[in-house]
N, C-alpha and C positions, 0 to 999 in steps of 0.2 A: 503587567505592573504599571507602565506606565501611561494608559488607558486607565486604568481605576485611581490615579495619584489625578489623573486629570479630572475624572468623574468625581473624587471627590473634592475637589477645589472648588467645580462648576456646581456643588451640591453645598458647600456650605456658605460660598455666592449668593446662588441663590437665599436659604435660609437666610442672611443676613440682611438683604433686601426685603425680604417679606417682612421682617422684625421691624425695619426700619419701618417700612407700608403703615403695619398696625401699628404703632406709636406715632407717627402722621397721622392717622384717622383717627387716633381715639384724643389727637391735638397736645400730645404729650413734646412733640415735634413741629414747630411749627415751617410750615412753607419757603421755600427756597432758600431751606438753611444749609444746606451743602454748595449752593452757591456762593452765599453771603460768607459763610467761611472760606472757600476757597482765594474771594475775590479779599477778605482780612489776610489771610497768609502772604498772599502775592504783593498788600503793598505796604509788607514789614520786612519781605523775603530778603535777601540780599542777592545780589544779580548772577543767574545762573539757576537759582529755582525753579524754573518754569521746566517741565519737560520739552525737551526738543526731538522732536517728533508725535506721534499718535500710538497707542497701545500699550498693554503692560511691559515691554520691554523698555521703551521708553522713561515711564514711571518710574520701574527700578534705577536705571540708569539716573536718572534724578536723582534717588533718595540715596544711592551709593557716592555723590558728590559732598554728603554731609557728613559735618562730624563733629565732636564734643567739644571746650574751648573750654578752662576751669579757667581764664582770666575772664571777668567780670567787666562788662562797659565801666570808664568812669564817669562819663558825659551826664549830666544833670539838670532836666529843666523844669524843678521846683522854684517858684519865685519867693525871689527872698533868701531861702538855703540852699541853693542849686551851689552857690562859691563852694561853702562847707561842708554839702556831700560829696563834692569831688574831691574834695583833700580828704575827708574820711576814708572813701571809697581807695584813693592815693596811696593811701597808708597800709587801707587792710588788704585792698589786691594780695598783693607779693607772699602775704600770710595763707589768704584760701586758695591763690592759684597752687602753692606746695601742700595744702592740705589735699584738695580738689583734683590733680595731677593722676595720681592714684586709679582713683573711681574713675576717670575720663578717658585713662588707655585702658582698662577696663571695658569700659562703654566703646571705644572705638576700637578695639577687638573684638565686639561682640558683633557689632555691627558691619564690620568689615564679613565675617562670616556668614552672618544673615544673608547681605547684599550676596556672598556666590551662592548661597541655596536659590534664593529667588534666579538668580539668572539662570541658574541650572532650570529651575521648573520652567521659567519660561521659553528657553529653548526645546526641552522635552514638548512642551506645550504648542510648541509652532510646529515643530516636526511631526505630532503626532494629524492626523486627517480628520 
């Protein structure tokens, strides 16, 4: 069972890369765009998104650092109305973070979950030869 859970991870990898391949070559994807996002993420991230170390254990380990926030920035840097979108923003916060609330332990229940399946495979995945 857990030989074919690997076989097929390693199989829809694959597929997924090839996917990528031909939408690369047929220019639907242009060139070192998995880069160029990676390197956009990294300098919006906030500190601690980088994985620390190499491999998907790692990865996970990253993505299970995150989690959802229903309060909204209120910081503003429109010139001119940047004053009056933060006093907007001021006001409606407190209203969408208790609408928002909700759906966000939601989401970080959901996610909390995800992150032990994935650990589980990746340990499956290191143990297996």
């Amino acid at each position: 069972m857990e030989a074919e859970a690997a076989d097929q991870y390693r199989e829809i990898l694959e597929r997924a890369r090839r996917l990528a391949e031909e939408k690369r070559a047929r220019g639907e994807v242009p060139e070192n765009t998995n880069e160029a996002l990676d390197r956009l993420f990294l300098s919006v991230a906030p500190p601690g998104a980088r994985a620390e170390g190499e491999g998907l254990g790692a990865l996970v380990e990253m993505l299970a650092r995150y989690d959802f926030d229903p309060s909204p920035r209120v910081e503003s840097t429109r010139p001119g109305l940047g004053w009056l979108m933060r006093v907007v923003k001021k006001v409606l916060r407190p209203i969408t973070a208790w609408q928002l609330r909700h759906v966000t332990d939601q989401l970080n229940a959901y996610h909390s979950a995800q992150m032990e399946i994935l650990r589980a495979v990746v340990q499956k995945l290191e143990r297996s030869p």
